[in-house]
C-alpha positions in Angstrom: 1.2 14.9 6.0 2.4 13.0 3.4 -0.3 12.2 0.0 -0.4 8.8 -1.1 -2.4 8.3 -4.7 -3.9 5.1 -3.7 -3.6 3.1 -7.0 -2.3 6.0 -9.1 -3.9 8.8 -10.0 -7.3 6.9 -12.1 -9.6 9.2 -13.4 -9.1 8.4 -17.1 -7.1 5.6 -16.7 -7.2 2.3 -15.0 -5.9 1.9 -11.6 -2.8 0.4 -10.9 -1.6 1.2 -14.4 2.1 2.7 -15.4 -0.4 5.6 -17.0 -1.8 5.8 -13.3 1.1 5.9 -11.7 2.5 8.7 -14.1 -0.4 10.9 -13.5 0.1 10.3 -10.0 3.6 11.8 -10.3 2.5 14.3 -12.8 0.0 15.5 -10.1 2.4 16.0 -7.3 1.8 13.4 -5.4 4.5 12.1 -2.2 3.9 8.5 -3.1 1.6 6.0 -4.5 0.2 2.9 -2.8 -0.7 -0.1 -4.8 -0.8 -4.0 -4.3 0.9 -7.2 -5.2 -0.7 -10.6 -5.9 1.0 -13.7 -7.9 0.3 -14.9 -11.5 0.4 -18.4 -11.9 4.1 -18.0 -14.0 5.1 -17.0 -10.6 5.0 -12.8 -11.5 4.7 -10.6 -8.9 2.0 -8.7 -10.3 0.3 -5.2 -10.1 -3.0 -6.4 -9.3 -5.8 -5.6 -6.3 -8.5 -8.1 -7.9 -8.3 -11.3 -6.5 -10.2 -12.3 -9.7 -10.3 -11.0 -13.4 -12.9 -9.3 -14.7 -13.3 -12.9 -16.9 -14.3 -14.6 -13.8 -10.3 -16.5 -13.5 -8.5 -16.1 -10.5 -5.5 -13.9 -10.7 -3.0 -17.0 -8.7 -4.7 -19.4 -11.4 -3.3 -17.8 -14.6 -0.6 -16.2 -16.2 0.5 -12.4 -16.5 -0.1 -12.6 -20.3 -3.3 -14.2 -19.4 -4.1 -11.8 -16.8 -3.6 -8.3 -19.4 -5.8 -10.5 -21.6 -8.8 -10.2 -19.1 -8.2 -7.2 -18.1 -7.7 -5.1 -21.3 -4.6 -3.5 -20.3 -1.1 -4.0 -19.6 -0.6 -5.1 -16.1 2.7 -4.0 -14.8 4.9 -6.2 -12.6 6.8 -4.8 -9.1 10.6 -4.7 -10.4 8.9 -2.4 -13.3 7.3 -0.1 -10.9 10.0 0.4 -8.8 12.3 1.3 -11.7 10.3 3.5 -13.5 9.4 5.8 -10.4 12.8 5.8 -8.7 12.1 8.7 -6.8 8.3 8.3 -5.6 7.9 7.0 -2.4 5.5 3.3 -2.0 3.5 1.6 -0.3 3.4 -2.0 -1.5 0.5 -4.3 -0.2 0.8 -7.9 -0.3 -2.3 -9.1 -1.0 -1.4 -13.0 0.1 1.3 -14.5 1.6 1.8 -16.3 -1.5 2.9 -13.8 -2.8 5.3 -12.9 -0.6 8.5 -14.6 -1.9 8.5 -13.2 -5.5 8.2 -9.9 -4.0 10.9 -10.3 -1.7 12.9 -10.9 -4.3 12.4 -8.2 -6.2 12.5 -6.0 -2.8 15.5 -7.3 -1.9 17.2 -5.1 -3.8 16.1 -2.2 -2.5 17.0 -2.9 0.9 17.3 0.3 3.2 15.2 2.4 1.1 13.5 5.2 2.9 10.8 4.7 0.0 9.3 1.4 0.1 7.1 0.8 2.9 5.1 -3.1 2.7 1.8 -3.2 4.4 -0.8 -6.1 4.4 -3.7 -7.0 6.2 -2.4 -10.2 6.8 -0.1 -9.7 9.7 2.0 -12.6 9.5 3.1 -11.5 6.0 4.3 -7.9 8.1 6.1 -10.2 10.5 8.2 -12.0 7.8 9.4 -8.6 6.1 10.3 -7.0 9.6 12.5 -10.3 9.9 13.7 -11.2 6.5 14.3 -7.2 4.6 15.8 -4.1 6.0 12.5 -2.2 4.4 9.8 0.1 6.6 6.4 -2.2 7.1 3.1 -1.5 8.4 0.4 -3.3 9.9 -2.8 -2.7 7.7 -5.9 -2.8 10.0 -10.0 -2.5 9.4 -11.0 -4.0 12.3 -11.0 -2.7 15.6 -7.9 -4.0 17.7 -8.9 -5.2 20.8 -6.0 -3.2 22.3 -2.9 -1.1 21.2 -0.9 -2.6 23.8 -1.9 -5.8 22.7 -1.4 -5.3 19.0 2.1 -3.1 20.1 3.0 -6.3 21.9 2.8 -8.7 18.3 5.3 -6.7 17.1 8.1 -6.6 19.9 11.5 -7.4 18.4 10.5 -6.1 15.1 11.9 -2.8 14.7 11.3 -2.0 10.9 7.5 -2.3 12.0 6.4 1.8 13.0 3.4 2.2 10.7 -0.3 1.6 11.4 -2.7 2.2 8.2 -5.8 2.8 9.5 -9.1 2.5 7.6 -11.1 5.9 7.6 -14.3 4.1 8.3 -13.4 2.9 11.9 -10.8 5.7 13.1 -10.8 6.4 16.2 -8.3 9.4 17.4 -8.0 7.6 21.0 -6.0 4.7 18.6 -4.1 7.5 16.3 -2.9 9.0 19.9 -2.1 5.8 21.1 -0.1 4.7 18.7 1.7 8.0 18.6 2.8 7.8 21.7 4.4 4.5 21.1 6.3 6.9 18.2 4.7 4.8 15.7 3.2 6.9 12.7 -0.7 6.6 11.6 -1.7 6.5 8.0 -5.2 6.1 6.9 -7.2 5.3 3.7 -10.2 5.3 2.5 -11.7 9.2 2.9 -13.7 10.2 0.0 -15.4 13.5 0.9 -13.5 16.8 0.7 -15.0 17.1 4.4 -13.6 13.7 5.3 -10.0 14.9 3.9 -10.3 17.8 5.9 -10.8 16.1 9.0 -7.7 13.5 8.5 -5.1 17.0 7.4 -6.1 18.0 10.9 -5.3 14.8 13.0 -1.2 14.7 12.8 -1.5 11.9 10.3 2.1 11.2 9.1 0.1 9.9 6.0 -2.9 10.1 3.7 -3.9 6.9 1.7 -6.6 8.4 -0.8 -8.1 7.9 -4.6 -8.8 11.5 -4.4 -5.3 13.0 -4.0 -6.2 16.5 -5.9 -8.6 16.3 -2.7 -5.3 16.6 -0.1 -3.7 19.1 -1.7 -1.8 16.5 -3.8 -1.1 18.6 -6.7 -3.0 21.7 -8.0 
């Protein structure tokens, strides 16, 4: 089972920080997961907030603007990508908006085996199955009516293999049946060591977590 740090590795440090990110490495980590959302100056940056801490929204200002609020330097997705060549991501698109800007940037890492692009927003999933030669994954925190249904959407879209599930409505008759469509199943948002117990013992191909020294990500 492959350890994601979701957001870096943050106890001492903000999340979604370069200094996150390197502790995450430091740590031992398979991969990190963090998210994407669209300055106003048209940066993809490393953001999960749709809103500042100032009260602005993050689309309504500027990157500069953004670090201001925020009280740190916010990285952007080309600066991620270059300083961790050899970690494995998961990149969440927060919007569709901003989609394009990191396209561009994730164009140029076309077939990577370490970039995989989730969202919860399915049609952005579509768009990279169809426009990038990158791994994708549906994000899901509501209950799918079906797998069939859901396997269905994505006919015709290879590059799209990945559920991430969240913990708090997983359900091992979905992990199965997505399994036996040879998709994989990752899942977020265990916080217990007893919850991370449970997930290393249901064939997860991954483990989404803020706790990573809690999956055996590291010592």
């Amino acid at each position: 089972m492959l350890i994601l740090a979701h957001r870096g590795f943050h106890a001492g440090q903000p999340e979604n920080t370069m200094g996150a990110f390197e502790a995450a490495r430091k740590l031992g980590v398979d991969g990190i997961e963090t998210d994407v959302r669209l300055s106003a100056d048209g940066r993809p940056v490393i953001m999960h907030d749709r809103v500042t801490p100032a009260g602005r929204a993050v689309s309504t200002i500027t990157h500069r603007e953004i670090e201001k609020d925020v009280g740190h330097a916010v990285p952007v997705l080309d600066e991620i990508l270059e300083a961790f060549p050899s970690m494995l991501w998961n990149i969440e698109i927060k919007h569709p908006e901003a989609w394009p800007a990191a396209s561009a940037v994730l164009a140029k890492y076309q077939f990577s085996r370490r970039i995989m692009v989730s969202s919860f927003r399915h049609d952005v999933v579509y768009r990279c199955a169809e426009e990038l030669e990158l791994d994708c994954a549906l994000l899901i925190a509501n209950r799918p009516l079906e797998i069939d249904s859901l396997m269905a959407d994505c006919s015709g879209k290879p590059r799209i293999q990945n559920v991430v599930w969240d913990y708090n409505i997983l359900d091992e008759s979905m992990l199965r049946a997505v399994t036996a469509y040879g998709w994989n199943n990752y899942v977020y948002g265990a916080l217990t060591a007893e919850e991370h117990a449970r997930c290393a013992g249901l064939g997860l191909h991954g483990l989404i977590t803020d706790h990573p020294q809690r999956a055996g990500g590291g010592a």
